[in-house]
C-alpha positions in Angstrom: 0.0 0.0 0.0 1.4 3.3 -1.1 0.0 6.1 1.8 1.4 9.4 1.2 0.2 12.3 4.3 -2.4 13.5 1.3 -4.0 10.8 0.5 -4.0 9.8 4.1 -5.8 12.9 4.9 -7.9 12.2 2.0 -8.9 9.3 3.9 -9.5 10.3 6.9 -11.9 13.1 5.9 -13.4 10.5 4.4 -14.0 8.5 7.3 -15.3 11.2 9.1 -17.7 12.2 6.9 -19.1 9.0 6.2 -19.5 8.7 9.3 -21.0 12.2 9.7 -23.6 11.1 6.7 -24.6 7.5 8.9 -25.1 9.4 11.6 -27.4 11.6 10.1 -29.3 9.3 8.6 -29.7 7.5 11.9 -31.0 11.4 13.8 -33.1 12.1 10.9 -34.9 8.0 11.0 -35.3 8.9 14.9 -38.0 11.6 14.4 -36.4 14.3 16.1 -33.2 15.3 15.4 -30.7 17.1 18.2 -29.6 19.7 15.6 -33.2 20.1 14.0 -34.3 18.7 10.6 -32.9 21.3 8.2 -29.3 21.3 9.7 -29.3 17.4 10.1 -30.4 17.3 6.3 -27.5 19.9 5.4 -25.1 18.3 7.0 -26.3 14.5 5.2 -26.6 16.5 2.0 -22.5 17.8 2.2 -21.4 14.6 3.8 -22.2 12.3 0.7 -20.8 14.3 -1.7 -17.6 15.1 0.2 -17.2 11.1 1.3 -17.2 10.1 -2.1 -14.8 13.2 -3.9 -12.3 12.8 -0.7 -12.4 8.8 -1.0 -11.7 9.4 -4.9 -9.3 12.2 -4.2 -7.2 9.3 -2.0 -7.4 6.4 -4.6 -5.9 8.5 -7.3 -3.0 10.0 -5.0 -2.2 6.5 -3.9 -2.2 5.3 -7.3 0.0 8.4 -8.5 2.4 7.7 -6.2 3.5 3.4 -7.0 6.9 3.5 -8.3 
């Protein structure tokens, strides 16, 4: 495995906002979210997008970097 600090970070922002999108999903399914409905929603909304550019963003650098 070729882990360079970028693509590291890549995937930890990844992680997090994965788990930032489950756990939305989860407040939202529960009736009444902490944060209220729109912010919950927002924050859902920006997590999937973000998971999926930042995981993409850390495949590519990874792959960039085999010598």
């Amino acid at each position: 495995m070729y882990l360079t600090p970028k693509s590291g970070l890549f995937l930890a922002i990844s992680c997090i906002t994965a788990i930032a999108g489950v756990g939305s999903v989860f407040e939202i399914t529960s009736g009444e979210p902490d944060l209220g409905m729109q912010t919950t929603s927002i924050i859902l909304g920006l997590s999937i997008p973000l998971t999926l550019l930042s995981f993409f963003a850390a495949v590519r650098d990874a792959k960039a970097n085999i010598k």
